[in-house]
Each structure stands twice: as C-alpha cells, then as structure tokens.
N, C-alpha and C positions, 0 to 999 in steps of 0.2 A: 400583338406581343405574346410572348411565350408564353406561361403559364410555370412558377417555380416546379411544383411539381411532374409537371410536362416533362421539364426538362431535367430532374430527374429522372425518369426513365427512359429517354433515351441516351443519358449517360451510362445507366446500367446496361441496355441493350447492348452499346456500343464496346465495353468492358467483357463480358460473356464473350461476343461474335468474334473476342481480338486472338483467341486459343483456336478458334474452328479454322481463322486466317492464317494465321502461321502456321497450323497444321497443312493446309493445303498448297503453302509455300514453299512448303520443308523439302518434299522431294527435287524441284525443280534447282535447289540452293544443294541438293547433293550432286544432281545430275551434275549441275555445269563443274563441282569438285571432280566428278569421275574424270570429265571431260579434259582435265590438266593432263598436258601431255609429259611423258615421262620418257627421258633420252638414256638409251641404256650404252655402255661401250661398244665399240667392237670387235668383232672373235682378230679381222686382219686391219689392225688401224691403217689408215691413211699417211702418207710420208710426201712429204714435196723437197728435194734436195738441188740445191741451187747452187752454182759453180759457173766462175768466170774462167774461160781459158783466153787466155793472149785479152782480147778484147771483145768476146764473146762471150753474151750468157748462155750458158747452157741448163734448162730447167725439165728437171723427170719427176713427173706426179704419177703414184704409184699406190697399190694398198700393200701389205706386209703380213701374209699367212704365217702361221709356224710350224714348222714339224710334228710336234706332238707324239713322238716315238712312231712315228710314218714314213714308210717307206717311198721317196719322196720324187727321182728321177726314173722312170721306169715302172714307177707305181700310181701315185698319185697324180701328180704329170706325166704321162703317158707317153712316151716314144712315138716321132713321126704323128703328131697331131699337134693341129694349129694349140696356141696355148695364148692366153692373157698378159702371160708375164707378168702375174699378180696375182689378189683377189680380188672379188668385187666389181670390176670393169676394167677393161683393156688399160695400159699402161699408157701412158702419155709424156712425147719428148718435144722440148719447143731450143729453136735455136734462134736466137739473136741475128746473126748473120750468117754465111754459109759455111757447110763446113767440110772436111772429111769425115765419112764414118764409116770403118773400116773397108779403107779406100774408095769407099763410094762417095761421089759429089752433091754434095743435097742441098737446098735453097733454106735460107732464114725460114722460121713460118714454124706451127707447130702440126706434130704429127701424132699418131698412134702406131704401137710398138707392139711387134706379134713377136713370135719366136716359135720353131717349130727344134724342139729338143731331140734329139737323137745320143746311145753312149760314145759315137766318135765327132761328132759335126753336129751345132746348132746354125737353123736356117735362122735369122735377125732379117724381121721383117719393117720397114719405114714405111710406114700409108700415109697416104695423103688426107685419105676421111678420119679426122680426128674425132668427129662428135660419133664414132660408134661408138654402141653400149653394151655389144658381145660379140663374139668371136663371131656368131650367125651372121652379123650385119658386114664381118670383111670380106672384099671384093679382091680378087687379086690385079685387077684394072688399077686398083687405084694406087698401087704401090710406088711408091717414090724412090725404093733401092730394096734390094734384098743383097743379102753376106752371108758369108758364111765365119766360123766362128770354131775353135779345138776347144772342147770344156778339159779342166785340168782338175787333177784330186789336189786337194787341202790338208793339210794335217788337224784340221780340228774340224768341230759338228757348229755347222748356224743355225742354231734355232730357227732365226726369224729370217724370211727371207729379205734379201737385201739389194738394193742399186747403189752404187758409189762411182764417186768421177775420184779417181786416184792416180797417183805421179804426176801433177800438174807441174809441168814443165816448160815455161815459153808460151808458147800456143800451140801445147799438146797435153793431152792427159788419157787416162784409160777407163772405158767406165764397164764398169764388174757388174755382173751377176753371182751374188752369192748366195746361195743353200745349201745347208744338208753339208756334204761333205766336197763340193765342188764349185768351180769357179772357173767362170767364161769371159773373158775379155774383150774388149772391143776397143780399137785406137781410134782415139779421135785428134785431128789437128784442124788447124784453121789458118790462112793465110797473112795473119794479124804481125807477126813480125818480119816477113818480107815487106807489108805495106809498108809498118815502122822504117824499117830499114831503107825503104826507097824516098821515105821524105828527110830521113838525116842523109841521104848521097846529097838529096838536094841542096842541102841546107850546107855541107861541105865545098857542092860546087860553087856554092853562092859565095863563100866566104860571110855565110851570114853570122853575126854572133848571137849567142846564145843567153837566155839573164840565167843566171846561178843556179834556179831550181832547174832548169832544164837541161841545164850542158852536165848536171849532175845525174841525173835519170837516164840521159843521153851515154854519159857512161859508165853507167853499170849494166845499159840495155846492151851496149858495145861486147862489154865484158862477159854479163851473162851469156852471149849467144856468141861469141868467139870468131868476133869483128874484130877491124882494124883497132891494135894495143893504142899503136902509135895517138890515135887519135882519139881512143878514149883518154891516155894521160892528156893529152891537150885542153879536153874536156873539164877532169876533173882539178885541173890546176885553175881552168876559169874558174870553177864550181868554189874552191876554196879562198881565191881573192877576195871576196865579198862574206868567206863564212871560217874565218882560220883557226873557228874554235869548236867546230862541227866535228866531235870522233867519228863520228860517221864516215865522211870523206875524205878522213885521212886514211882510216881503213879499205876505203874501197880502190884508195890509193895504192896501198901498199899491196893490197889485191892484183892490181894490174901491172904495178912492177912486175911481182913475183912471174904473172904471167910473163912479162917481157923479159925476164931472166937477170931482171936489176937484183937482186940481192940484195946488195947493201943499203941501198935506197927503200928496198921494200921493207927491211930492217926498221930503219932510221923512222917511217912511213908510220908504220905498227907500234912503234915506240911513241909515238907520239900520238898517235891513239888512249893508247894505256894511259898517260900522264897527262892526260885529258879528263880521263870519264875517273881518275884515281883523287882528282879534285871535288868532285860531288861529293853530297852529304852522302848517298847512299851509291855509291857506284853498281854500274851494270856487270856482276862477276862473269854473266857468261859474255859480256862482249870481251871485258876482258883478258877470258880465255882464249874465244876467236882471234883476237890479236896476238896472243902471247904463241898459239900454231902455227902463225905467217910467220914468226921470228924464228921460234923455233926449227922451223923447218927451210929456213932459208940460211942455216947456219952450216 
C-alpha cells in the first residue's frame, strides 16, 4: 500500500511536470492551426452556363478573365495563336445529342473548345480530348470540327469575359463570345423539331388522338414553327374540350386564327381570354396585354 505521504509527492510531481507538457504540446496544436487551409477567390472565377435548345442540352464550363483597362484582342490574346477561350484551363462544350455548330456536324459527347482569334476571322476549334489542361496538350488530330467565325464590334466595353447561348429559337440558338468591345457568334441548331415534326405526321396519319396536354403542345409547336394552321386549330379545339377555362388555349387560339387570317374568330378567341384571366383575384396584366394586341390588331 501507498504510503499518504508517498502519495503526496507524486501528486506534486505530477502538478509541476503538467506546465513542462503543455509547453511541449503548444507547438504541435499551432502547427496543425497553420496547417487549416484557407480558400482565397479567384482573379477569373469559374462559370458553367447551361441551355436547352429544341431538345438538347447544351452545357459550356468556362473561367471568366476581366479586362482590367487591357488591351485585350490583339494584345493580351494575341492574334493568330491557339487561345483557351478563357482562363485557367481550355474551355469546355458538352452536347446532349448531335448538333450543328456552325454548320459543322458534331456527335453528342463533350468537348474542349480552342479558338484561334484573328481582327477579321476566328478559327472555333471542337477537340475531341476534352481532359486537356492547356493549350500545350492540343493535338490538332484530335479535332472534331474546326469553323470559322466574323468577330463584330459592340457598342459597349464587357469587362468580364463572357459565353452566352442567345436567341433560342426552336431548336436553334447563337452562342457568343463576349469581350472587350467585340462579339463573335456562332449558330448552333439541332434536328429536334424535324424529329418532333416527323412523329405528329405520324400521329396525323394515324388518325391518332391526342389527351388535351398534348394536342395542346402539339399546337402551339405547330404554330410556333409555322406548320399546318389547319391542324393546329384542330389540335387546340381538342386541347380546350376538356379545359374551356384555360386563358391559355384560348389565347393560343386566337394565335392561330390570326395566323389563318380568321379575324373575327381570333377576335372573339382573345376576348375570351381576357374575360377569363379578368375573373382572378389577381389577374395576369401582361397576358392580358398579349390578348388585348391579337384584338387589337386583327381589327
């Protein structure tokens, strides 16, 4: 057995030795503080811009430099050399299914995106090696299409550089390069509304009918793309049997009149839109502007 006062002292010793430990701990409880990593911004953030065309996704992950009062085509980007199309690492394009891009045919799949700038003509490079990680690693084997491309002046300065898919139309849209004071387009389509269009022949030749959300979609895809009138009214008369309180499809009604030169009907069409959406607690004022311009102008 212990002895009490034994055991006093090595309560004291134990007490004493507890400052010499913690001192010898101290550092290693800084180090691993140093050791917290710390995430700072960056100078070209990262953008990923995602856009359906027709029935295609079309997705461009890219970084975003800014001018910074730099002289930016012909200076910084250099005329006649391979270029990024960004900062940070080659730009990256993935499409859903196939597409056109400016008029070149390309397969679903993703890609990386060169460009070689010039002040009258950009070459628009599509590579097939997506995982490169600089200009050093492209091969020109491995190109999927090359284009070319008219850069245009802008009336105003973009800071940041920029990609945009814009005037999405159907299943077409235009996707931009913007800086500085200029802008380069590029058309892209996709074959998504002849496909649509080849399964409503079908479904005409069939005499199939349609349930109400479809023969309604059916015709305004009619309409939109400036197919048979005839049989989008056919369409949207099924579409309204089942929904005769929908301002919606009376609108798109009176839409497809107007198209078909009915007048009075598209009138009639439009008005009953209005006296529809004019029963809600809170009615829709710009639909019923939109209708109140089919009246208007069919007068």
């Amino acid at each position: 057995m212990i002895q009490s006062s034994h055991l006093r002292s090595l309560l004291l010793s134990a007490l004493f030795a507890l400052p010499f430990a913690t001192e010898q701990l101290l550092p290693g409880i800084l180090w691993a503080a140093e050791e917290k990593k710390i995430e700072f911004p960056a100078a070209s953030q990262r953008a990923v811009v995602k856009q359906r065309v027709g029935l295609t996704d079309v997705e461009v992950d890219y970084s975003r430099p800014n001018k910074n009062d730099r002289e930016i085509f012909g200076g910084l980007v250099p005329y006649g050399k391979l270029w990024r199309t960004g900062a940070n690492a080659p730009t990256k394009i993935k499409f859903s299914k196939a597409v056109a891009f400016g008029g070149k045919e390309i397969a679903a799949g993703e890609y990386a995106l060169f460009t070689i700038p010039t002040a009258d003509e950009w070459t628009i490079i599509v590579s097939k090696e997506a995982k490169v990680q600089s200009t050093a690693d492209y091969k020109q084997e491995n190109d999927a299409a090359r284009l070319t491309a008219k850069p245009e002046p802008i009336p105003v300065t973009i800071e940041t550089f920029t990609i945009e898919l814009a005037d999405v139309k159907g299943a077409s849209a235009t996707l931009n390069f913007l800086w500085d004071k200029t802008r380069v387009p590029v058309k892209l389509t996709t074959d998504d509304v002849e496909h649509v269009n080849m399964q409503l022949n079908a479904v005409v030749s069939a005499g199939t009918p349609l349930d109400p959300r479809t023969a309604y979609q059916a015709a305004a895809f009619y309409y939109d793309n400036n197919k048979d009138m005839k049989q989008a009214a056919k369409w949207i008369d099924q579409a309204l049997e089942k929904n005769p309180d929908a301002y919606f499809m009376h609108y798109k009604k009176a839409q497809i009149q107007a198209k078909l030169g009915n007048k009075k009907e598209a009138v009639a069409s439009a008005q009953k839109a209005i006296d529809i959406l004019k029963k809600e607690k809170a009615p829709d004022e710009s639909a019923i502007k939109n209708a109140q311009q089919i009246i208007d102008s069919s007068k």
